[in-house]
N, C-alpha and C positions, 0 to 999 in steps of 0.2 A: 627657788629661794636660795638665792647664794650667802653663806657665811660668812659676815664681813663687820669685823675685823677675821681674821683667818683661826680657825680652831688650833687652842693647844689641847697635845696628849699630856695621859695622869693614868694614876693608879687608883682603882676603887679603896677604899676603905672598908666606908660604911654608908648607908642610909638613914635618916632617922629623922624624927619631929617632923614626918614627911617634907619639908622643904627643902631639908639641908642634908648637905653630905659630906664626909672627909674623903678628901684625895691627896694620894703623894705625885706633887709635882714634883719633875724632873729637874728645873730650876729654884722651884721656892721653896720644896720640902713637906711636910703635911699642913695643907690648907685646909679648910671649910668654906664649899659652894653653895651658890642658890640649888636647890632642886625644883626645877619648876612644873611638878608634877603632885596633883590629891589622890591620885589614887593610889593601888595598893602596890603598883609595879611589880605584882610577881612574875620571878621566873626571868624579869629585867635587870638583875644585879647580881654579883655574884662577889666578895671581896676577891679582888688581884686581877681583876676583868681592868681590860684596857676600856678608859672612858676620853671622850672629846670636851676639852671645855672653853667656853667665848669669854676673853675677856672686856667689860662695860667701858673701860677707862673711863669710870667715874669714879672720884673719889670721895664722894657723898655717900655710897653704897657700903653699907657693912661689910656686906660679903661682893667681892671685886667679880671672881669670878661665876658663868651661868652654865653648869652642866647640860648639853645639849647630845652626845649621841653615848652609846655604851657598845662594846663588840659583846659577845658570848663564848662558850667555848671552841661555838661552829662557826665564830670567824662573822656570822650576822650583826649588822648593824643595827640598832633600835634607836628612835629617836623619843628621845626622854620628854621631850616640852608637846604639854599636849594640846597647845594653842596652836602648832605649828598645824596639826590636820585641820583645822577654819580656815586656815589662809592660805593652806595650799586648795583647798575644795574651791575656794573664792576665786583664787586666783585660776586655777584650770578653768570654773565658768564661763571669764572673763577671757581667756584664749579661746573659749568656744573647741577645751580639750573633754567636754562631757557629752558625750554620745544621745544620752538620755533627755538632753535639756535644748531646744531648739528655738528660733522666733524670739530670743531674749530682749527685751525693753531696756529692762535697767537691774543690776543687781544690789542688796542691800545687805546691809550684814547689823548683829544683833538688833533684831526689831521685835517691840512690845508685841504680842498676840495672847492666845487661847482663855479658857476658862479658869486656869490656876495658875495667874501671874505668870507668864515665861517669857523668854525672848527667843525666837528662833536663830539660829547660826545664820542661817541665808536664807532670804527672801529673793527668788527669781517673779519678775513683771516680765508678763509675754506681752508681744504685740496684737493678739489678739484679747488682748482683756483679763488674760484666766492668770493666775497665782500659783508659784511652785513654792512649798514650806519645804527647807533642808534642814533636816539636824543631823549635824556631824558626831563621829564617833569615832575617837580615835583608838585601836586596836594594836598592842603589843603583846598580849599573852598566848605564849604556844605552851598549853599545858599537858601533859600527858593524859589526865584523870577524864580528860574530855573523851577517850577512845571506851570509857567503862558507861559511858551514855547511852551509845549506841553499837560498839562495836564494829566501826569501819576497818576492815583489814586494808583499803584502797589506801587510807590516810595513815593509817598505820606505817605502811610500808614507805610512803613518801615522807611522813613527817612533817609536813607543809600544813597542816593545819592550825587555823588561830582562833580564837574563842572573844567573843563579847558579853558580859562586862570580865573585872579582873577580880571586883568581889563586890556584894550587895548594894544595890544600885535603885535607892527611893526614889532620886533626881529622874534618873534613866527611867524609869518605872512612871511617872508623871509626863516626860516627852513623852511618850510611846502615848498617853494618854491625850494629850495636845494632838499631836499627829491624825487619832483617830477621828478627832473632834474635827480639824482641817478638812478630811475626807467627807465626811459626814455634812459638809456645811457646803458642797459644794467644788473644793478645789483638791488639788493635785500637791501628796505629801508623799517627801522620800525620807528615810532613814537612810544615813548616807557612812559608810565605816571606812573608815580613812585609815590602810594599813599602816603604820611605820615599823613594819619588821620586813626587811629581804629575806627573809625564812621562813615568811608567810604567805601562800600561794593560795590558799582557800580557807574561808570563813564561816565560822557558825555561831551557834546562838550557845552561851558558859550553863545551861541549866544546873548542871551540879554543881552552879558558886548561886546562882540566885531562878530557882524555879517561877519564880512571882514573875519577874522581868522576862523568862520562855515563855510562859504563857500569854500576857502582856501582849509578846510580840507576835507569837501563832492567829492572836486575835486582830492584832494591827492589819498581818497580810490578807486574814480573810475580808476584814472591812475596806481594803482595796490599800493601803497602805504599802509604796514600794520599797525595797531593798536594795540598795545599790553596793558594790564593793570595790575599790581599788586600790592598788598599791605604791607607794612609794620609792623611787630610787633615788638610794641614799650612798652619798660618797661623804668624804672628810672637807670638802669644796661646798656641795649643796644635796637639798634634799627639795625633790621635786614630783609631784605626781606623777606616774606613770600607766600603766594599764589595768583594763578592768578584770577583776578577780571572781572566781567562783562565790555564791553563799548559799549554803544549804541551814536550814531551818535545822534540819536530823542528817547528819556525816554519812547514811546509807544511803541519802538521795544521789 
């Protein structure tokens, strides 16, 4: 996924009313962008963090321009827009860049399913007949508080660890719950976590932000529910899937 028109640099500000953010542009001074992100982005912002932003040249839009990457202090890129992991998942299947997914028909993207109303991210049709359920997860938070879970000295000492969700998650908690239903009926469901952090090299489940959604998902994998992880390379050009990632259920696996 190439940036186009081409990303300007800004100065964070602030976050707030979750959509929106100030940035001190270098040319136009302190702005207000789209934030095109619901969740809680922790640990994604910091005031005086170098941020990337696209401008719409639309001039129907309030706010002109759409805050798309953030650096940290370790120089790691984060990709703020979390629609961007559906369309890179989509897109890699479509390259036949997923290991996991073989014999592809046709791919679809938000399709009506389960028991409580949802739409799945992606719907794979294999040629053999059978149905793959994707729901994407996109993943930016490296949080410290995740090492008092379990106590990994391995992750500890690399600091590559990322965590799913960022904070309490009913929505996520209900996929996990479609998912199950998927397997149970029959076909072939992945939960699929789409890293967008370069400073994130292995994945696990946030239990000390939402235990309901660890448990949730302990139960997902024993009902045969798979788990998939990869991550992102991310430049100021483009941000593109790239290889598959560790995921541990518990950081001592």
């Amino acid at each position: 996924m190439h940036f186009e028109p081409p990303l300007e640099p800004a100065r964070l500000i602030k976050r707030y009313k979750r959509f929106l953010a100030d940035v001190t542009h270098p040319e136009l001074g302190e702005i207000t962008v789209h934030c095109p992100n619901t969740g809680s982005m922790k640990n994604c912002w910091s005031e005086g963090w170098r941020v990337w932003l696209q401008n719409s040249h639309n001039p129907k839009r309030k706010y002109l321009y759409t805050w798309v990457l953030a650096e940290n202090e370790q120089g790691h890129l984060i990709g703020v827009n979390t629609q961007f992991a559906n369309q890179l998942v989509y897109d890699a299947i479509l390259a036949d860049k997923i290991k996991q997914l073989s014999s592809i028909e046709s791919v679809l993207k938000e399709v009506k399913y389960g028991e409580e109303s949802s739409r799945i991210d992606v719907l794979v049709n294999h040629t053999d007949q059978t149905k793959t359920y994707i729901e994407v997860k996109s993943v930016t938070l490296k949080d410290p508080d995740v090492f008092n879970q379990d106590q990994s000295q391995k992750a500890k000492d690399t600091n590559e660890l990322g965590c799913f969700p960022d904070s309490v998650t009913t929505r996520g908690q209900k996929h996990l719950r479609e998912l199950i239903h998927c397997v149970e009926a029959g076909h072939r469901a992945i939960l699929f976590f789409m890293v967008q952090h370069t400073g994130i090299k292995e994945v696990t489940v946030a239990r000390h932000i939402d235990s309901k959604y660890a448990e949730l998902l302990q139960q997902a994998i024993e009902k045969g529910v798979e788990v998939v992880a990869y991550g992102a390379k991310i430049s100021c050009s483009e941000i593109v899937l790239d290889q598959q990632l560790k995921f541990t259920l518990s950081v001592n696996n």
